[in-house]
C-alpha positions as CSV (number, residue, x, y, z in Angstrom):
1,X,38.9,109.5,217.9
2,X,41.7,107.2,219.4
3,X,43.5,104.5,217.4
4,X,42.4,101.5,220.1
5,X,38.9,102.7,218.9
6,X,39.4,101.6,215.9
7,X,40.8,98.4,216.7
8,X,38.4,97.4,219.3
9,X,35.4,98.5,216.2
10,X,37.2,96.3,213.6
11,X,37.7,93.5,215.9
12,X,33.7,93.4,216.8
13,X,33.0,93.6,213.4
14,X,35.4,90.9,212.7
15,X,34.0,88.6,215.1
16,X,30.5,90.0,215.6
17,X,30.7,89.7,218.9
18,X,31.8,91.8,221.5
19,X,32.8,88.7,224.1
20,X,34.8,87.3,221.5
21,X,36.8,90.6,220.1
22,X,37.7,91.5,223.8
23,X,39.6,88.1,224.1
24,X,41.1,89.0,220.7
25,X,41.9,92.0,222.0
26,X,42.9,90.9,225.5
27,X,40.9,93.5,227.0
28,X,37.8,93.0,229.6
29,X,34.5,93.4,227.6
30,X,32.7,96.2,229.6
31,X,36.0,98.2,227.9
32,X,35.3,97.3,224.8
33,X,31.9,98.2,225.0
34,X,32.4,101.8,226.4
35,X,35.0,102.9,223.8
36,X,32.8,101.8,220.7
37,X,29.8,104.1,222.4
38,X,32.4,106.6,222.5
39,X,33.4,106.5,219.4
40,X,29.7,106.4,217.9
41,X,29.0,109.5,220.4
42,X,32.0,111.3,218.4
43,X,31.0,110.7,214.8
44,X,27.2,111.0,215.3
45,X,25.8,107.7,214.3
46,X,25.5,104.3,215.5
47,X,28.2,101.6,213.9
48,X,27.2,98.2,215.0
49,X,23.0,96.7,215.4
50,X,23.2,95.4,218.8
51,X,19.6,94.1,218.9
52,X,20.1,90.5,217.6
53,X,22.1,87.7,219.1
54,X,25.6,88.4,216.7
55,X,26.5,91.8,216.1
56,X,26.1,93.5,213.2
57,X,27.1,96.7,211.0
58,X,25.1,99.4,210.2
59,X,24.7,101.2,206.8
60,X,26.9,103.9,208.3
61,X,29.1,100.9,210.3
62,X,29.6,99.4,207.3
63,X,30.5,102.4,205.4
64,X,33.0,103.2,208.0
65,X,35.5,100.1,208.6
66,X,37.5,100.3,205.5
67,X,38.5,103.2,206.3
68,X,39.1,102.2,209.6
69,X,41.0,99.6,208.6
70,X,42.9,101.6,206.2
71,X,43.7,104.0,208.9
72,X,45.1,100.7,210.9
73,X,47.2,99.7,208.1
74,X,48.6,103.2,207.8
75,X,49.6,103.0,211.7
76,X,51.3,99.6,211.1
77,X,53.0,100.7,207.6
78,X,54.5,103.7,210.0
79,X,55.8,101.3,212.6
80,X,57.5,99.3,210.1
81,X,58.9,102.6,208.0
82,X,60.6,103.3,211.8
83,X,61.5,99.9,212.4
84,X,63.6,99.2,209.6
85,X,65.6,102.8,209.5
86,X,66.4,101.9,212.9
87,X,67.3,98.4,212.2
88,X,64.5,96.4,213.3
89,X,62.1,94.3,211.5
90,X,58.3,93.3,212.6
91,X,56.1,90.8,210.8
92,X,55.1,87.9,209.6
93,X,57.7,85.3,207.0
94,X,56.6,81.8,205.8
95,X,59.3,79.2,205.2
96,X,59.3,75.8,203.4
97,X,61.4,72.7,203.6
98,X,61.2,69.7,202.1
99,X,61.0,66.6,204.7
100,X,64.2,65.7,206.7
101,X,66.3,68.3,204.6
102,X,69.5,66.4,205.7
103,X,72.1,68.7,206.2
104,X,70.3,72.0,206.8
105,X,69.8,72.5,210.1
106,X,66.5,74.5,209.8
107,X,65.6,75.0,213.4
108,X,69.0,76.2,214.7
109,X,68.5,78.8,211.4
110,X,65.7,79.8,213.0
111,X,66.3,80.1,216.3
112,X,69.2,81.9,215.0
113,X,66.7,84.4,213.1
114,X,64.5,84.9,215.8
115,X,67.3,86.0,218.3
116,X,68.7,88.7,215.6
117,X,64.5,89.7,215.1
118,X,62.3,88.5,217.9
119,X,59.5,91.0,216.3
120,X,59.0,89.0,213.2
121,X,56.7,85.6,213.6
122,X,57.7,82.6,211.6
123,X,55.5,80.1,210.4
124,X,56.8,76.7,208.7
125,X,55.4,74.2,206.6
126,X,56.6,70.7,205.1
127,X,56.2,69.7,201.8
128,X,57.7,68.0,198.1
129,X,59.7,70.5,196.0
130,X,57.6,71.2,193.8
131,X,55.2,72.4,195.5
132,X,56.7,74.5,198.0
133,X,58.2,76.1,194.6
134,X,55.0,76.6,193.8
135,X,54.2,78.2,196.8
136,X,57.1,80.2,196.2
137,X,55.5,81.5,192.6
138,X,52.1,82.6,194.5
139,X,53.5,84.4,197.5
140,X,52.5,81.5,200.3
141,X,56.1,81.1,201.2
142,X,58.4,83.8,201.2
143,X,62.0,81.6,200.6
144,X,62.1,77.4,201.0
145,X,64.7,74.8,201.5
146,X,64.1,72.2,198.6
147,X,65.8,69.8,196.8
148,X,66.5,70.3,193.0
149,X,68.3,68.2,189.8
150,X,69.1,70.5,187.2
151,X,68.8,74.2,186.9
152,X,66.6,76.4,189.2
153,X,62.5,76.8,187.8
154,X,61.6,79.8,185.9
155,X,61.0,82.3,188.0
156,X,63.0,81.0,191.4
157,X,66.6,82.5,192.4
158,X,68.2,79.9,194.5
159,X,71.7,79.3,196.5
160,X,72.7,76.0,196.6
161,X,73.3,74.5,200.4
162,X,74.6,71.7,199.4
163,X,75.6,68.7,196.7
164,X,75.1,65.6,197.1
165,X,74.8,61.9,194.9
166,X,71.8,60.0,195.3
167,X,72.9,55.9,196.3
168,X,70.9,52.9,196.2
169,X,70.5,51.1,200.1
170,X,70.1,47.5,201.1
171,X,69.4,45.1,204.1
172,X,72.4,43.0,204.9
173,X,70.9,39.7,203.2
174,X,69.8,41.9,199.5
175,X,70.7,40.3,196.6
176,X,73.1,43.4,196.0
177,X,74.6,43.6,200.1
178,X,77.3,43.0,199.0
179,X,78.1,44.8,196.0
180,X,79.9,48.7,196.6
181,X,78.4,49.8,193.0
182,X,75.1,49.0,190.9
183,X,73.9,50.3,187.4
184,X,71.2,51.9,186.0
185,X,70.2,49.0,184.1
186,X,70.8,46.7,187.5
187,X,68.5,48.5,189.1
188,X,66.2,48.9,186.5
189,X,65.4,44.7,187.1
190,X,64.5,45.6,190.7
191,X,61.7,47.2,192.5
192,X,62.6,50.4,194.0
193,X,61.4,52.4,197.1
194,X,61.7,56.2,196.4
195,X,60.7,59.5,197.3
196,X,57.6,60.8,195.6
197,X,57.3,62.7,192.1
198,X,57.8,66.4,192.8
199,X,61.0,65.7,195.0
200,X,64.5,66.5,194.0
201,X,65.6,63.0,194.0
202,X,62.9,61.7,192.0
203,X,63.6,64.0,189.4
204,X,67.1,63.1,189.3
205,X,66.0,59.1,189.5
206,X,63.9,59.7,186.7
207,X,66.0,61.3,184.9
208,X,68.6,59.4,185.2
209,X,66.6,56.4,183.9
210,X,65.1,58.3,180.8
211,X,69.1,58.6,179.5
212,X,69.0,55.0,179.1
213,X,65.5,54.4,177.9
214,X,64.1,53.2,181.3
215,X,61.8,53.9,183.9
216,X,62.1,53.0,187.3
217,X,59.9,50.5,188.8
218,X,59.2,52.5,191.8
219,X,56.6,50.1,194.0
220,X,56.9,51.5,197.1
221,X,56.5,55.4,197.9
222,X,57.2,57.8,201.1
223,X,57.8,61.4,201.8
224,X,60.2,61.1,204.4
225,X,63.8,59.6,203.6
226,X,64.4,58.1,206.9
227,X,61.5,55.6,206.1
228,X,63.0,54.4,202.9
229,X,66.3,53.9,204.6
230,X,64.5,51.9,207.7
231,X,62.6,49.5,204.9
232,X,65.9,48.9,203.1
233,X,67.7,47.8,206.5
234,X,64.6,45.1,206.8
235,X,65.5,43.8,203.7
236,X,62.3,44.8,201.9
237,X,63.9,46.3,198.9
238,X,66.5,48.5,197.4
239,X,65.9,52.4,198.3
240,X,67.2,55.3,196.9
241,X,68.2,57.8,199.3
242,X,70.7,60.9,199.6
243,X,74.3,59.6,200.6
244,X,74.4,61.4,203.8
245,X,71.1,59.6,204.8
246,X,73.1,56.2,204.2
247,X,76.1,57.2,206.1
248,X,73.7,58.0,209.0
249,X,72.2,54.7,208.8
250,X,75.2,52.5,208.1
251,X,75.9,49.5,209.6
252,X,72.3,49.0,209.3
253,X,71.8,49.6,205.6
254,X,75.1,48.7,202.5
255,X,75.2,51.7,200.3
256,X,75.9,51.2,197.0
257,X,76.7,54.0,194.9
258,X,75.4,54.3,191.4
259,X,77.5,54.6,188.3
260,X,77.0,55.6,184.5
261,X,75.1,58.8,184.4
262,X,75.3,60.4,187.8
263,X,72.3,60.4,189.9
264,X,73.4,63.7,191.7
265,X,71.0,66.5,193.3
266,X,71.4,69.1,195.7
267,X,69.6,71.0,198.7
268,X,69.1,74.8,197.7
269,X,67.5,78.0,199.3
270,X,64.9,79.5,197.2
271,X,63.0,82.9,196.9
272,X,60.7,84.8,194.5
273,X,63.3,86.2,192.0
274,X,60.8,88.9,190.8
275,X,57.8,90.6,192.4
276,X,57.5,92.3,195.9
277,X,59.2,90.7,198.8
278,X,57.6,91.8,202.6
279,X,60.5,93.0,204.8
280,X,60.4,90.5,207.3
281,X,60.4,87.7,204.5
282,X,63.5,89.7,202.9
283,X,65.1,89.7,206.3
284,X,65.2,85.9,206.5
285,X,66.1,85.3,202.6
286,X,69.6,87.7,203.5
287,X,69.9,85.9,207.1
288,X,69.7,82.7,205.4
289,X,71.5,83.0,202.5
290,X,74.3,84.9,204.6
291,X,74.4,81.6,207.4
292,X,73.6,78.2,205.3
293,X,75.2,76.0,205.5
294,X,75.2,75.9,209.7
């Protein structure tokens, strides 16, 4: 019994279908064919029906592929054992980010990463804070850029990238163009463009309102920054965006910074504090944590 036996019987029984599991495989069918008979000549007993149009398991087919499975599993868990005694790290790791995360330059991180472990695959997805930190909690992601106001969630250990206020941002011809400060109450009169509930800077907005018995009036809603800072610059409203993102699109937009109780948030790294962590994914949390901020 050979271990690309195995494979090739898990992969038909995966795809039920022998065309199909060779390109999985990346192997000519005929090949794939001939090693399963092999394999059912060895142990005595026919593993897959052949006679309808999908393949399917026998009794004793079915009986056997967890354990051929498990013997897969076994293989890999003895690769990775080897790899990471001598230094090298194979698998898969998950990463979050909140939309346009400002100054965190993700992809030179990870084009940094993938130089130091080209073995491990990376997969990325966007999304709001709170639920990539939710992500986080169920073992989706394995460690996430996202913005936060306030202490880390239960549960998350976090290294913050980077501090930053929160400023309200005009077209030249606003009402408030050309002020250099604005209240809460001040803007409490006008409609605001924000980031959605679940972001970082909506918390802090929020929050910041709530300390003087206000709400925002938030009429306009978008996940990406950038387009809150483009609508401003039209003259279509005040936004509130990080200050970085003003600086970036100043002449264009008149920042105006907010005063009384600070509307302040930050950009953090965050990981599962408890609970397994899969090498690769622990790889990239000590790689990160060791380069932010690029």
């Amino acid at each position: 019994m050979e271990l690309h036996q195995l494979e090739y019987f898990v992969a038909v029984a995966e795809e039920e279908n022998f065309t199909r599991a060779a390109a999985r495989m990346h192997v000519a069918q005929p090949g794939v064919s001939a090693q399963i008979r092999r394999l059912e000549r060895e142990l005595g007993q026919p593993l897959l029906d052949r006679s309808g149009r999908s393949v399917r398991l026998t009794d004793v087919g079915l009986a056997a592929l967890p354990h051929a499975r498990a013997a897969l599993a076994a293989v890999a868990g003895v690769r990775q054992a080897v790899d990471e005694l001598a230094g090298l790290v194979r698998g898969q790791v998950a990463l979050g980010m909140v939309t346009s995360p400002g100054p965190v330059r993700v992809p030179e991180l990870l084009a940094l990463f993938h130089e130091r472990h080209p073995a491990v695959e990376i997969t990325l997805r966007e999304g709001n804070s709170d639920l990539l930190i939710e992500s986080l909690r169920d073992g989706r992601l394995d460690v996430a850029v996202v913005g936060m106001a306030g202490d880390p969630p239960e549960g998350i250990a976090t290294k913050v990238v980077r501090e930053e206020d929160f400023v309200a941002v005009t077209g030249p011809r606003d009402p408030f163009a050309g002020r250099a400060r604005v209240t809460v109450d001040q803007l409490a009169e006008r409609s605001l463009m924000s980031l959605p509930k679940g972001t970082g800077l909506r918390t802090a907005l929020d929050t910041a309102f709530a300390a003087r018995g206000l709400r925002p009036k938030i009429t306009f809603e978008a996940g990406d920054p950038n387009l809150l800072a483009q609508l401003a610059a039209q003259n279509l409203g005040v936004a509130i965006v990080p200050e970085s993102l003003a600086a970036y699109y100043a002449p264009q937009v008149r920042a105006l910074r907010i005063t009384g109780p600070g509307v302040r948030g930050c950009l953090a790294l965050a990981w599962r504090a408890e609970g397994p962590i899969a090498p690769a994914g622990r790889a990239l949390i000590d790689f990160a944590r060791e380069t932010l901020p690029l």
